[in-house]
Structure formats: structure tokens, C-alpha cells
C-alpha positions as CSV (number, residue, x, y, z in Angstrom):
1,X,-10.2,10.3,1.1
2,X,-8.8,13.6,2.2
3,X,-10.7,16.4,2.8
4,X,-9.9,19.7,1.9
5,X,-10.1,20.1,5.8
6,X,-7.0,18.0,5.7
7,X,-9.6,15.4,7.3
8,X,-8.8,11.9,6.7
9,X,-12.1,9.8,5.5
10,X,-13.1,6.1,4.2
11,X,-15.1,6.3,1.9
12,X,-16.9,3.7,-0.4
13,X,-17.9,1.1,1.5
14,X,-21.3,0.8,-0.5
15,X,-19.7,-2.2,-2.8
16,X,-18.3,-4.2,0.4
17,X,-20.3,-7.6,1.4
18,X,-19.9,-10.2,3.4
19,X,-18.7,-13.5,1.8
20,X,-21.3,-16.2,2.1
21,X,-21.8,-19.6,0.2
22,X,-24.7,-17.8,-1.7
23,X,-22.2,-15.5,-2.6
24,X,-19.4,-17.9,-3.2
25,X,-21.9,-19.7,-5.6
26,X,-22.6,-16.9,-7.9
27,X,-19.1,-15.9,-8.2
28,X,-18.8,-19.3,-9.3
29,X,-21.5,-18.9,-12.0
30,X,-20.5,-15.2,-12.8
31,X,-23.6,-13.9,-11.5
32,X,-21.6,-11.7,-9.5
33,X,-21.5,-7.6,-10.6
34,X,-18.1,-6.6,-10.3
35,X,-16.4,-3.3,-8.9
36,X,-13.0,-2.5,-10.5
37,X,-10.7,0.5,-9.8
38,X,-8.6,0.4,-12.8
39,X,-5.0,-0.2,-11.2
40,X,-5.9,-1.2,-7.9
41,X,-7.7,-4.1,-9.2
42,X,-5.9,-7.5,-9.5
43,X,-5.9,-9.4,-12.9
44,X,-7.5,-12.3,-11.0
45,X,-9.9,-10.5,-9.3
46,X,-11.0,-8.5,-12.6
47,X,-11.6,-12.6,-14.0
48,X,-14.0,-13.1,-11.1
49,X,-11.2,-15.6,-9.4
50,X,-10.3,-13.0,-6.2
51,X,-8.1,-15.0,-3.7
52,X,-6.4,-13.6,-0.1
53,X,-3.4,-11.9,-1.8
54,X,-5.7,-10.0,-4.1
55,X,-6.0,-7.7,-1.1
56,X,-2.1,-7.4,-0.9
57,X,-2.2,-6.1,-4.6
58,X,-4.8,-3.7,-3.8
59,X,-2.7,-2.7,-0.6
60,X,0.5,-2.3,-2.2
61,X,-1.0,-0.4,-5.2
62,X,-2.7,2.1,-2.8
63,X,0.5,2.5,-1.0
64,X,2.3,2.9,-4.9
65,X,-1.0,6.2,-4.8
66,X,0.1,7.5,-1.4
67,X,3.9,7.3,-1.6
68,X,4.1,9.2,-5.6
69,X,1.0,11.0,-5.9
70,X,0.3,9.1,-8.8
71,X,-2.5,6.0,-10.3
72,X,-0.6,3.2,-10.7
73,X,-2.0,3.8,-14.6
74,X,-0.2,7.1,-15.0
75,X,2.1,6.8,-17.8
76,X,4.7,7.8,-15.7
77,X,5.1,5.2,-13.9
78,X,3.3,2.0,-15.4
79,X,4.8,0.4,-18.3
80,X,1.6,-1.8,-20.2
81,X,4.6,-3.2,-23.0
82,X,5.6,-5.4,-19.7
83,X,2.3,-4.5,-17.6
84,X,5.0,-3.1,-15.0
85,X,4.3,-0.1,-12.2
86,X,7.8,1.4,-12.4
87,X,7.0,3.7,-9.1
88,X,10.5,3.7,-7.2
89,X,12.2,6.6,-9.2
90,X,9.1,8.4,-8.1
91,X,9.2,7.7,-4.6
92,X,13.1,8.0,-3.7
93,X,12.4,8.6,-0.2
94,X,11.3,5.1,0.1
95,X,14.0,2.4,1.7
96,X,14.4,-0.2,-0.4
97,X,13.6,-2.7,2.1
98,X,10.2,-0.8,2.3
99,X,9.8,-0.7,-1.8
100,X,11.0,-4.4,-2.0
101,X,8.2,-5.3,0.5
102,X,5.1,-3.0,-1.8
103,X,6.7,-4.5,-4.9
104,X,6.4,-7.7,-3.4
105,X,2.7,-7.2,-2.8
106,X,1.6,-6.2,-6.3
107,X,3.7,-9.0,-7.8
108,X,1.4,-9.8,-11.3
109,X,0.3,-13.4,-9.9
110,X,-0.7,-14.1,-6.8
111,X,1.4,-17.2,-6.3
112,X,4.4,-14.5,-5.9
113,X,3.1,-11.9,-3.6
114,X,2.9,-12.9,0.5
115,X,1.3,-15.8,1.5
116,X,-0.6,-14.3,3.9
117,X,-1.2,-11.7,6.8
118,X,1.4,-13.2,9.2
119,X,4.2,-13.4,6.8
120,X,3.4,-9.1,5.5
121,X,4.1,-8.5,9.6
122,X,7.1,-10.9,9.4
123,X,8.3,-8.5,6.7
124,X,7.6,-5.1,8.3
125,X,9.3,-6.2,11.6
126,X,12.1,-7.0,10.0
127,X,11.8,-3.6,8.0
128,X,11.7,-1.8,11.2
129,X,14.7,-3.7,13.1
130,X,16.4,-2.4,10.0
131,X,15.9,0.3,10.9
132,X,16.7,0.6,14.5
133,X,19.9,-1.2,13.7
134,X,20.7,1.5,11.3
135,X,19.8,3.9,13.7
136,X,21.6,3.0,16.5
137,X,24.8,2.3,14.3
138,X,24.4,6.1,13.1
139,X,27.9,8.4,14.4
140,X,26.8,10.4,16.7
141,X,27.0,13.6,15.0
142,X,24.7,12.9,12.3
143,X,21.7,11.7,14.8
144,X,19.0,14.1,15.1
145,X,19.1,16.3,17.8
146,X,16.3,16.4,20.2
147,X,14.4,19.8,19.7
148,X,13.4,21.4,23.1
149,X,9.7,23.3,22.8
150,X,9.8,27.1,22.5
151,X,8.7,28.7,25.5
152,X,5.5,29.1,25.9
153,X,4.2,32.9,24.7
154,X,3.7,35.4,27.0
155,X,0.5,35.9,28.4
156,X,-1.6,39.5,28.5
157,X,-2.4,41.1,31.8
């Protein structure tokens, strides 16, 4: 959460718990109370059947929030005809290589989105040699120049 301090915060860590076999057997039994955030949420998880990559939904959709400014419910962007978030056109500053990788992670079924941590890493180094590459291969007048500090002000006597 953001503060209007401009303070970053988590917040809502009231509803996390630690996965145990008690737990695991009332999930099983559906004696489990469930906590949805509608868009962030996974179909899966909203069936009680949660799995490892319905974190990387929930990640990729928070990152779909932070990168457009927008739920991943706003009608702008999510289309419920083909239950598709549609976000790119409202984040163009986005690489592709970076959208391919957040689409990749709120893929619909879990079967399609990363396996698991290792391979998200995999992904975002390669997304950052990308970059580099591209960087270095830049001509030379269209790097950034390096920006020297302003002198310091003077100081009263």
C-alpha cells in the first residue's frame, strides 16, 4: 500500500497461515474460509484447489495493477466474453519480453504459467541480458549521457 506519505507498506497479512496437514485436510473437505481479491485470485484457487503457480497468477496480476493503474476487472482492460486481461495497450512502456513474461504468469490454467520459481529467474535473466545486449549495441549518440551533479549551493556566512 502506498501512503499518502509516498511510504511504501504491506499490508494484510491477517489472512496468511502457515500450511500444515491440518490445514491441508480441511481444504480437502472445504472446511477452509476463503479470501478472494476479485482479479488477483486464480480460478483454481477461488475452487479451493490452490497449487505453486497460483502465486505466479497473483504476481503477474499485481504487476498488470502496478504497470496500468488499473484492477485487472476494469473494463478497460479485461475482456469476461474470453475471460482475457487485455493490459499491454495500457502499459506501452513495457518491453515485450517483460509483458510476454507477466502474461505468461496469469496464463488461465496453471499447467501454462512457469513451472516454478527457478524457471521465473531463468526468464528475467534472460530479460535483462536483453537488455544489456540492446544497450550495448545502442549508437553512441543515442546513449544517455551521464549527468554530472549541480554544484553544491552556496553556503551563508
Amino acid at each position: 500500500m502506498l501512503r499518502p506519505d509516498g511510504q511504501l507498506v504491506l499490508i494484510d497479512f491477517g489472512a496468511v497461515r502457515a500450511v500444515t496437514q491440518t490445514y491441508m485436510a480441511k481444504q480437502e473437505a472445504q472446511n477452509v474460509t476463503g479470501i478472494h481479491s476479485m482479479g488477483f485470485t486464480p480460478p483454481e484457487q477461488m475452487n479451493g484447489q490452490a497449487v505453486q503457480q497460483s502465486d505466479f497468477f497473483a504476481l503477474g496480476r499485481t504487476f498488470v495493477y502496478l504497470l496500468t493503474g488499473k484492477e485487472p476487472t476494469d473494463s478497460s482492460i479485461y475482456d469476461p466474453y474470453n475471460d482475457q486481461c487485455q493490459w499491454r495497450a495500457a502499459a506501452p512502456q513495457v518491453s515485450a519480453s517483460l509483458a510476454s513474461l507477466i502474461d505468461h504468469l496469469i496464463a488461465r490454467l496453471p499447467k501454462d504459467r512457469p513451472a516454478d520459481t527457478q524457471s521465473i529467474l531463468q526468464q528475467l535473466h534472460a530479460i535483462d541480458q536483453g537488455i544489456e545486449t540492446a544497450r550495448q549495441h545502442q549508437p553512441e549518440d543515442s546513449k544517455p549521457q551521464a549527468v554530472s551533479a549541480p554544484p553544491p549551493p552556496p553556503t551563508s556566512l
